[in-house]
C-alpha positions as CSV (number, residue, x, y, z in Angstrom):
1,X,0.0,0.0,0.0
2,X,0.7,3.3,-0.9
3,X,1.0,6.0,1.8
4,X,-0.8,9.1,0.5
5,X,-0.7,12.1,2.6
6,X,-3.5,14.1,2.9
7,X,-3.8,17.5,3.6
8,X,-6.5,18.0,5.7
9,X,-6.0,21.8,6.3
10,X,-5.7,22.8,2.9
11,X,-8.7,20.4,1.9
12,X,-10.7,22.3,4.5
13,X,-9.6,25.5,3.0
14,X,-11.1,24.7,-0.4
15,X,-14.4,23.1,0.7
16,X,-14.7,26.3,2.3
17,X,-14.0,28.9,-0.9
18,X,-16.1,26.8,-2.7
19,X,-19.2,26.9,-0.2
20,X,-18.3,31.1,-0.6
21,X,-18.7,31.1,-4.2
22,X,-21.3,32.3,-5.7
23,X,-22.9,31.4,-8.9
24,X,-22.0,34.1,-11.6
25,X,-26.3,34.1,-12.5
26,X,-27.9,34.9,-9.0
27,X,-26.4,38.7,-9.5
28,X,-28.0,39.0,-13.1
29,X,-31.1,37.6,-11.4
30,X,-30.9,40.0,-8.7
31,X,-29.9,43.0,-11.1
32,X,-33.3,41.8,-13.5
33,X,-35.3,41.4,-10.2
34,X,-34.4,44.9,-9.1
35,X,-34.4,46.6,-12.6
36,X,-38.2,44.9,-13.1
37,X,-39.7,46.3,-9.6
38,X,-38.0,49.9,-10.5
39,X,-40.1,50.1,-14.2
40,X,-43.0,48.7,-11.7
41,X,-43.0,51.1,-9.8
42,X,-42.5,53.7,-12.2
43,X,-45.6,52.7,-14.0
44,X,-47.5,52.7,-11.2
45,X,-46.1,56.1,-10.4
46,X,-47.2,57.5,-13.5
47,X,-50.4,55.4,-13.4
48,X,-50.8,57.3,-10.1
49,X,-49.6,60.8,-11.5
50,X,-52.0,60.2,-14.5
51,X,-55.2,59.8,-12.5
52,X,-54.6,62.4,-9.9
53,X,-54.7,64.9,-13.2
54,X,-57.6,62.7,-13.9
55,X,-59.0,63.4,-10.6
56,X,-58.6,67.1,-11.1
57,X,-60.0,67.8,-14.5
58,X,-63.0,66.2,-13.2
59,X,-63.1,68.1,-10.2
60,X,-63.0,71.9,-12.6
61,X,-65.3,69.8,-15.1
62,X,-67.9,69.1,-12.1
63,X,-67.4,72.5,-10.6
64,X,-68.5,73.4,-14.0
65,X,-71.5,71.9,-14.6
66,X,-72.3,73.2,-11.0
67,X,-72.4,77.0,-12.3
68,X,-74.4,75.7,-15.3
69,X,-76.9,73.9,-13.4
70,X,-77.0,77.2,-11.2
71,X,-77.2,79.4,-14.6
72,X,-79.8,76.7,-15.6
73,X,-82.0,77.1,-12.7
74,X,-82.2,80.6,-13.0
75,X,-83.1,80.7,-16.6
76,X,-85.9,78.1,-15.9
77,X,-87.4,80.9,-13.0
78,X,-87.2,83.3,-15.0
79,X,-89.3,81.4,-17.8
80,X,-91.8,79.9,-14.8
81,X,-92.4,83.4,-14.1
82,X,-92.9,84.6,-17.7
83,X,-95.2,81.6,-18.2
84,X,-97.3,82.9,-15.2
85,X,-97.5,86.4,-16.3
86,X,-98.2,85.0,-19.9
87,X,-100.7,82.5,-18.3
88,X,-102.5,85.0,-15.6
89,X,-102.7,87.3,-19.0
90,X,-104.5,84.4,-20.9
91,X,-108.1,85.3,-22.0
92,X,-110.7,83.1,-20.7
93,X,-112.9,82.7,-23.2
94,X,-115.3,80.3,-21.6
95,X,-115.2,82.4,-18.4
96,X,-116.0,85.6,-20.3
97,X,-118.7,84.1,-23.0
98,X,-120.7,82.6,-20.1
99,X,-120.5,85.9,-18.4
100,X,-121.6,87.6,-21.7
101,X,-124.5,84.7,-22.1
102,X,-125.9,85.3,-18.6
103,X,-126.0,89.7,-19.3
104,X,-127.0,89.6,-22.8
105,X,-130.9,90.6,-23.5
106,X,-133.0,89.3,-26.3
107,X,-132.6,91.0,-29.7
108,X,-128.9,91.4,-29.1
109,X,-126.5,88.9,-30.9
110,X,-122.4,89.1,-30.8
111,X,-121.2,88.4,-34.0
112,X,-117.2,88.7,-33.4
113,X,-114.7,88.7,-30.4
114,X,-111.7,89.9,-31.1
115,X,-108.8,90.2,-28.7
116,X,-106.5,93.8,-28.4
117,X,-103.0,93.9,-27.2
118,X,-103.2,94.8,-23.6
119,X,-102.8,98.4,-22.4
120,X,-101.5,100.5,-19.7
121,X,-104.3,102.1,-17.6
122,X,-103.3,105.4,-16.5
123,X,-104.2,106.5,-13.3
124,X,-106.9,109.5,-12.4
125,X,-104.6,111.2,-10.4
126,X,-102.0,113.6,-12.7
127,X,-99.8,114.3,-10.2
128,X,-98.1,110.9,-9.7
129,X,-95.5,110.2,-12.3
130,X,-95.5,107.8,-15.2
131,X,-94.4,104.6,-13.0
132,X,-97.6,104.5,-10.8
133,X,-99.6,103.8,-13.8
134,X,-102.3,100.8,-13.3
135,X,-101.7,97.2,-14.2
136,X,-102.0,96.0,-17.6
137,X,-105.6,95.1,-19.1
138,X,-106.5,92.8,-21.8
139,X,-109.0,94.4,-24.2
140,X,-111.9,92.2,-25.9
141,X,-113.4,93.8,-28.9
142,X,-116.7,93.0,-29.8
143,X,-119.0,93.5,-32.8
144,X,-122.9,92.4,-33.1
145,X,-125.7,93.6,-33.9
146,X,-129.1,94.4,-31.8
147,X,-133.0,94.7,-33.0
148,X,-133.0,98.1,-31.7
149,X,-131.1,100.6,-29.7
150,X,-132.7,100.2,-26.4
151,X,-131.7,96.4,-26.4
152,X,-128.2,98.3,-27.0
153,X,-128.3,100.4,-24.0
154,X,-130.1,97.6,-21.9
155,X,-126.8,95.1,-22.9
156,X,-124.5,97.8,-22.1
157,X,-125.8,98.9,-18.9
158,X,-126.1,94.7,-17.6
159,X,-122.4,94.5,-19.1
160,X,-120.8,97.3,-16.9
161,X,-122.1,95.2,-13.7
162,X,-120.4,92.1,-15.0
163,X,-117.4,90.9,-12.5
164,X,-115.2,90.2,-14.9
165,X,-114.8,93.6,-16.3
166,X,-112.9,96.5,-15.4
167,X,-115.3,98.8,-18.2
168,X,-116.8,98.9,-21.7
169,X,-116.8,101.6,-24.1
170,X,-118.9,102.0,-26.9
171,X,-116.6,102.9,-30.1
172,X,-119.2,102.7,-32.8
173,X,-123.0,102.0,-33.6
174,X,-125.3,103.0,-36.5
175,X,-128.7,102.0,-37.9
176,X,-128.4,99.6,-41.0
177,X,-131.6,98.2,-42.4
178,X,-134.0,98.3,-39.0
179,X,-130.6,97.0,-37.0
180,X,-128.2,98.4,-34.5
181,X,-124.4,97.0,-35.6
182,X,-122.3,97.3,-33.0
183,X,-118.5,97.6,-31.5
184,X,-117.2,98.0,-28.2
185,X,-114.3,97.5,-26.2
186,X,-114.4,95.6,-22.9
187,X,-111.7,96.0,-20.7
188,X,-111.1,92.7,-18.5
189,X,-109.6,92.1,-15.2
190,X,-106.7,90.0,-14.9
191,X,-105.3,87.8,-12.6
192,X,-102.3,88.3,-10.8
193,X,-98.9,85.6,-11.5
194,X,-98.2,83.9,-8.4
């Protein structure tokens, strides 16, 4: 047999170096691993950055639409109150030919109803200025004829008690073949917009 000698120290010694040595690939991995979370989180930084701007071009778009809807609103009282005025200016025609049906004597028949543009009623008193003029009226002209002028006077004089008139006026009547034709003006109350 052969006598080998061993060196037990310097075996040691390389066991040990090689148990130190680490595999050229784990720092590439670690480089990638590191180099992948970076661009991670850069996205997600810029994901973040991009919905924040997000965030705030909603937030002048919704501030916005908040003046609009306040504009809006506005508009739409303004036109519910021009829709009263218009509305409380509205001719009642039912109201007012019922009213004229119930005052109107035999021999007297109303032939057209025309309505005028409503009119300022100025006020008795001269002294006050323009501005305390009375409301506005709406103005019904209406033609017929009667049998006779009596039957004229009579529906004028039932006409000028009627509720739903402020006057009436007489602008015209003459004599034509044994009748009375006829046109006057009736001044009608209006209601107030609420």
């Amino acid at each position: 047999m052969q006598n080998q000698q061993i060196n037990l120290l310097k075996a040691m010694v390389i066991e040990e170096t090689r148990a130190d040595v680490v595999p050229v690939w784990v720092p590439w991995v670690l480089a990638l691993l590191i180099l992948l979370s970076g661009g991670g989180i850069y996205k997600k930084t810029t994901e973040i950055t991009a919905l924040q701007h997000d965030i705030s071009g909603l937030e002048q778009k919704k501030s916005f639409l908040i003046e609009e809807m306040g504009a809006a609103e506005a508009a739409m009282k303004d036109v519910v109150h021009i829709l009263a005025v218009t509305l409380s200016n509205r001719i009642r025609w039912s109201e007012l030919m019922r009213e004229v049906s119930m005052v109107i004597p035999e021999g007297v028949w109303i032939t057209r109803w025309e309505s005028l543009a409503p009119t300022t009623r100025p006020q008795t008193d001269k002294t006050q200025d323009r501005s305390s003029q009375g409301p506005d009226e709406m103005q019904i002209k209406i033609s017929g004829e009667a049998l006779s002028q009596e039957q004229l006077n009579l529906f004028l004089l039932t006409l000028e008690r009627s509720p739903l008139l402020i006057e009436s006026r007489l602008t015209h009547a003459r004599k034509i073949n044994k009748e009375v034709q006829f046109e006057l003006i009736v001044s009608l109350k209006m209601e107030k917009p609420r």
